[in-house]
C-alpha positions in Angstrom: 7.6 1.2 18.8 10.5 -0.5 20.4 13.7 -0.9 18.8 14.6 -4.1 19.7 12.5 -7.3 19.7 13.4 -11.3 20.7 12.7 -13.6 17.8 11.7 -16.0 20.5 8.4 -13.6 21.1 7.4 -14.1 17.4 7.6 -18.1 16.7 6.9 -19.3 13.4 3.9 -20.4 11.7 5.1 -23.0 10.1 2.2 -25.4 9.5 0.5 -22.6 7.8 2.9 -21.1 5.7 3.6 -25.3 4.5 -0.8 -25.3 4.4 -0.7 -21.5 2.3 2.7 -22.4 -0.1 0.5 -25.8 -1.4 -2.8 -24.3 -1.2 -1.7 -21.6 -3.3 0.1 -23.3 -5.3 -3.0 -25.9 -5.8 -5.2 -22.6 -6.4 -2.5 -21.1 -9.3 -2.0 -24.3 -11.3 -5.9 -23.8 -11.4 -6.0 -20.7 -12.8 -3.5 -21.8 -15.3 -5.8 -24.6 -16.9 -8.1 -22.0 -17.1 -6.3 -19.7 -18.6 -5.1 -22.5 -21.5 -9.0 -23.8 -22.2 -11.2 -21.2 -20.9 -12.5 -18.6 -23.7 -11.0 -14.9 -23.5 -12.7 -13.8 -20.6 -12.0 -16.8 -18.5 -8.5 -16.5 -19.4 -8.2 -13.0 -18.5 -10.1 -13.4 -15.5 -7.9 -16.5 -14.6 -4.2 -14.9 -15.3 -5.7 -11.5 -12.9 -6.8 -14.3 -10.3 -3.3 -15.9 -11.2 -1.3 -12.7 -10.7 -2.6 -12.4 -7.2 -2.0 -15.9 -5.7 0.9 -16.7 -7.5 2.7 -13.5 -5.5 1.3 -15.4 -2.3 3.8 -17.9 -3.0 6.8 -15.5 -3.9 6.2 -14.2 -0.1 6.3 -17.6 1.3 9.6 -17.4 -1.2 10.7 -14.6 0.3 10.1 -16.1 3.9 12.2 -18.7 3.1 15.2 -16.8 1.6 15.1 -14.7 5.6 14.9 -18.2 6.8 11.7 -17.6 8.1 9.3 -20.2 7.0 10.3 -23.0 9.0 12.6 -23.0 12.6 14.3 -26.1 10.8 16.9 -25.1 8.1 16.4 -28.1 6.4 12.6 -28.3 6.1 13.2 -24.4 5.6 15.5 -24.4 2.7 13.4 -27.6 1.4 10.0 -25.5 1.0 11.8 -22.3 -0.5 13.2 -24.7 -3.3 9.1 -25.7 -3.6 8.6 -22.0 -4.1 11.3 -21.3 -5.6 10.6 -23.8 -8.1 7.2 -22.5 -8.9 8.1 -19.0 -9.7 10.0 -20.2 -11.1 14.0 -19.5 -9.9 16.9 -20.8 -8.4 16.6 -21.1 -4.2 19.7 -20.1 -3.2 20.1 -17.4 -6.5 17.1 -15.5 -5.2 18.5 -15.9 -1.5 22.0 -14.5 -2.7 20.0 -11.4 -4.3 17.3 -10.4 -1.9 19.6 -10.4 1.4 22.4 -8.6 -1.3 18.9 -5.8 -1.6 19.3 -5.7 2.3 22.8 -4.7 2.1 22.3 -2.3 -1.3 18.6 -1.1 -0.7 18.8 2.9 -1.9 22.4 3.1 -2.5 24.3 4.0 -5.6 24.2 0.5 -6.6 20.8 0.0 -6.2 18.7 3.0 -7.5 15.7 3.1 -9.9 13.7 5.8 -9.5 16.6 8.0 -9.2 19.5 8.7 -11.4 23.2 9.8 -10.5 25.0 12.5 -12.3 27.5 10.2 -13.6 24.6 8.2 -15.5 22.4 7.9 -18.4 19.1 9.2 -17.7 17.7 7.7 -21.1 19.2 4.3 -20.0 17.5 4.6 -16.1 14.1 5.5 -17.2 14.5 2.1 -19.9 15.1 0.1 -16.7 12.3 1.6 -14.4 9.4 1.6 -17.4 10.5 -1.7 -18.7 11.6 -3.6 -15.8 9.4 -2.1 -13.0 6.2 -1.1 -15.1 5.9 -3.3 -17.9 6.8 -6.6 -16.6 10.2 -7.2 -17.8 12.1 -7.5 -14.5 10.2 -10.8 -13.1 10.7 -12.2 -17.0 14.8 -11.7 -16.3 14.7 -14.3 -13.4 13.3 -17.3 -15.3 15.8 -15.9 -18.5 18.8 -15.9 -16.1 18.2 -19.6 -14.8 18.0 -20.7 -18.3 21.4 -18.9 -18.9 23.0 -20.9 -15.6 21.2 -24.2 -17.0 22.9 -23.7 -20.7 25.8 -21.3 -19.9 27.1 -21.7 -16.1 30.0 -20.1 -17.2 28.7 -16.8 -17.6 28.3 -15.7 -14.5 31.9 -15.9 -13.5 32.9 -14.2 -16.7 34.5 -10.8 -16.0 33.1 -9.9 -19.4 29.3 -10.8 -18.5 29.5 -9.1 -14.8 30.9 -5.8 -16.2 29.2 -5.6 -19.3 25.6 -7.1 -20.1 24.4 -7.7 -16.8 25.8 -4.1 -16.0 23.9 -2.5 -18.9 20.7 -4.7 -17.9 21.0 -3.2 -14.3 22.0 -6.5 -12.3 26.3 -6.3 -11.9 25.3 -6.3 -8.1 23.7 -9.2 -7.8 25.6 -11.3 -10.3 28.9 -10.5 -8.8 27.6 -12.0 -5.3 26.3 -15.2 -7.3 29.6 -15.3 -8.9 31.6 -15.9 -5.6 28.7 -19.1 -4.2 28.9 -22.8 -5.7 27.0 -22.6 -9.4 26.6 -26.4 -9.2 24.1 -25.8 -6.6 22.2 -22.9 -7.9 22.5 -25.0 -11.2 20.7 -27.9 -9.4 17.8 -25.8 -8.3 17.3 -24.1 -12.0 17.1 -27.7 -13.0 14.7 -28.3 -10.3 12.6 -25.4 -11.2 12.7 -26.5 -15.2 11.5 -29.9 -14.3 8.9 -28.5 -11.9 7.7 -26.3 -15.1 7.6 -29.1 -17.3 5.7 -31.5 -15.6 3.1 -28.6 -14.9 2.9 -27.6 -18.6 1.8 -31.7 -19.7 -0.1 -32.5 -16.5 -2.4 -29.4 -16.8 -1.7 -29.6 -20.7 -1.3 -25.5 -20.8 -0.6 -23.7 -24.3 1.4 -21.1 -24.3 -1.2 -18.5 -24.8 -3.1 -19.0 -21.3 0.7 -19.4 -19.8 2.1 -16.5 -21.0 -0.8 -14.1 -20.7 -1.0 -15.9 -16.8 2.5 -14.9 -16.4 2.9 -11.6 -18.2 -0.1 -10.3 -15.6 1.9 -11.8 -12.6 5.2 -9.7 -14.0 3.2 -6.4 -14.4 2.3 -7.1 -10.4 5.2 -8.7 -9.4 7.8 -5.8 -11.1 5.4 -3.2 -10.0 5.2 -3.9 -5.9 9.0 -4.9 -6.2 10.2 -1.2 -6.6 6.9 0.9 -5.8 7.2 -0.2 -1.6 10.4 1.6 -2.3 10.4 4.3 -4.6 10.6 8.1 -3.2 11.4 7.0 -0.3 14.4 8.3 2.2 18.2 7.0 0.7 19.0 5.2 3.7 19.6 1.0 3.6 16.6 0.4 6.8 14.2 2.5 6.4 13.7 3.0 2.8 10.9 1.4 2.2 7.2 2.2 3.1 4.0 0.6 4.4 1.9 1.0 1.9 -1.8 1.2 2.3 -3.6 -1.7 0.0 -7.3 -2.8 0.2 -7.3 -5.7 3.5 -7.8 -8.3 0.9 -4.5 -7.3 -1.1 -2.7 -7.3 2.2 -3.9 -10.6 3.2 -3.1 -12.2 -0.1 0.4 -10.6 -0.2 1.0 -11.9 3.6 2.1 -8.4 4.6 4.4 -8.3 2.1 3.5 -4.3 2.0 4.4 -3.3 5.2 8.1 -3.4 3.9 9.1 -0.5 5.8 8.6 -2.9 8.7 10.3 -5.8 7.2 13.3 -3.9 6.2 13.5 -2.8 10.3 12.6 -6.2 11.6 13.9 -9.0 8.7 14.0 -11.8 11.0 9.6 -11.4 12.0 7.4 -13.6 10.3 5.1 -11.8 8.3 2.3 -12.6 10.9 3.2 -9.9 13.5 4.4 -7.4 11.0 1.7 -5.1 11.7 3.0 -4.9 15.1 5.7 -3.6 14.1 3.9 -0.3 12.3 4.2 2.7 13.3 1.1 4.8 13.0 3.0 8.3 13.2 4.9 7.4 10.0 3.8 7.9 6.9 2.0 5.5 4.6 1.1 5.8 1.6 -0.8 4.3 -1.1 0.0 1.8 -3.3 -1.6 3.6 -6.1 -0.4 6.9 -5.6 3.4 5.5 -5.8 2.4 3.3 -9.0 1.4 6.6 -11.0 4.2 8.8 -9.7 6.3 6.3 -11.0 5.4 6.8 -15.0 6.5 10.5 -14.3 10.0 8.8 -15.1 12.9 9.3 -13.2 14.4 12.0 -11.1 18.4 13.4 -9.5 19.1 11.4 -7.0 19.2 13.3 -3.3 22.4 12.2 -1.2 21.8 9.3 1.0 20.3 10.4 4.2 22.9 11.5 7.2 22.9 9.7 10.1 20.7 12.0 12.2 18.1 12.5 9.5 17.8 8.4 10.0 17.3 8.8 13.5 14.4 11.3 13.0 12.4 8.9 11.5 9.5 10.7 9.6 10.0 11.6 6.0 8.3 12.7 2.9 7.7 12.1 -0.2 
């Protein structure tokens, strides 16, 4: 596997990520209706179906926010506010924390499977089994666009930085917000509200079929976020893993669990990430990282030394 690649060599699909985003988008709003007027099994059925396609569109997201889904900032930026809006977030928030992971990913500052001496074991295993395996960390996203919508303020308050969003796990990321334009990210919560709105009367959803819809999407959605992470070596590239998922999980997820890869390559469009794989390495499941993870929370190891990164192969 070659270290260095041309972006040129991997051009960007962007008809079909535009044809996938609506598609998918098309296929969750019906899943929602069902959900609100179907009877119990149909709405169980419907928010599973919903959890699945609805992270089809956070990848298209999460294209967007690498500047991936489109060679044209404009129409780029344009379709992540789409997605963005049907997650439903902020744009440019969720661009300002996900390249901030880049930067943080299995430091100090960003650690949940592990704890530091200095901390509060009690307090990390509340943050990995609530936020990661019960749902509670994709519910924070939609919370914290409310609080720019009604309280813009707060996130350039000292007090909020350092203290609840400390305690809650997220100083990090809402220091970074703090220093871009609020109007903005303001703008695109709006967006996203309006977006919600018009899809809660048009498909006239009740809250029961919605939330149950949603809460399955945040147990999948939380889960994947940390688990193509967890165990893996402290080091900012390379940990992450490619996780091994059923073709049809894969497909749906548009690659999204070769993250080893992605972490390596950020700037390759999640169609020629499985070039980018390197057999030798180790992969492992998603389930066997999903179980090992409700074993709570462990010492953190150092961060990896410069030649360990170079070796390349690590366990778990």
């Amino acid at each position: 596997m070659n270290d260095t690649y041309d972006t040129e060599d991997f051009p960007i699909p962007e008809k079909r990520n535009i044809a996938i985003l609506f598609s998918a988008i098309a296929v969750t709003a019906w899943f929602l209706w069902l959900a609100s007027h179907g009877s119990l099994l149909v709405a169980l059925s419907a928010a599973f179906g919903f959890a699945l396609i609805h992270n089809t569109v956070f990848s298209l997201l999460h294209e967007a926010v690498h500047g991936i889904f489109s060679p044209n900032k404009f129409r780029n930026d344009l379709f992540g506010i789409i997605a963005a809006a049907a997650f439903p977030t902020s744009f440019t928030m969720q661009k300002i924390a996900h390249l901030g992971h880049h930067k943080r990913n299995r430091t100090d500052r960003e650690l949940y499977d592990y704890y530091l001496p200095s901390e509060s074991k009690t307090l990390r295993n509340i943050w990995m089994y609530g936020g990661n395996l019960f749902g509670l960390y994709w519910f924070f996203i939609p919370l914290s666009n409310l609080i720019v919508l009604t309280m813009p303020y707060l996130f350039t308050s000292q007090w909020f930085i350092h203290g609840p969003a400390r305690v809650l796990g997220f100083e990090p990321y809402v220091e970074e917000i703090a220093q871009h334009s609020i109007l903005r990210i303001w703008l695109e919560s709006l967006f996203a509200l309006f977006f919600q709105i018009v899809l809660w009367y048009a498909l006239d959803l009740n809250w029961q079929g919605a939330l149950l819809s949603y809460w399955f999407f945040a147990l999948h959605w939380s889960a994947l976020q940390y688990v193509d992470h967890a165990w893996s070596p402290r080091d900012i590239i390379i940990g992450a893993w490619n996780l091994k998922v059923l073709p049809f999980s894969r497909w749906l997820a548009l690659n999204y669990h070769y993250h080893l890869a992605h972490h390596r390559y950020p700037l390759v469009p999640w169609v020629y990430l499985s070039q980018f794989v390197d057999p030798k390495e180790q992969q492992p499941t998603f389930w066997s990282i999903y179980l090992s993870l409700w074993g709570g929370t462990k010492p953190a190891p150092p961060m990896l030394a410069p030649d360990e990164y170079k070796k390349g192969m690590h366990t778990w």
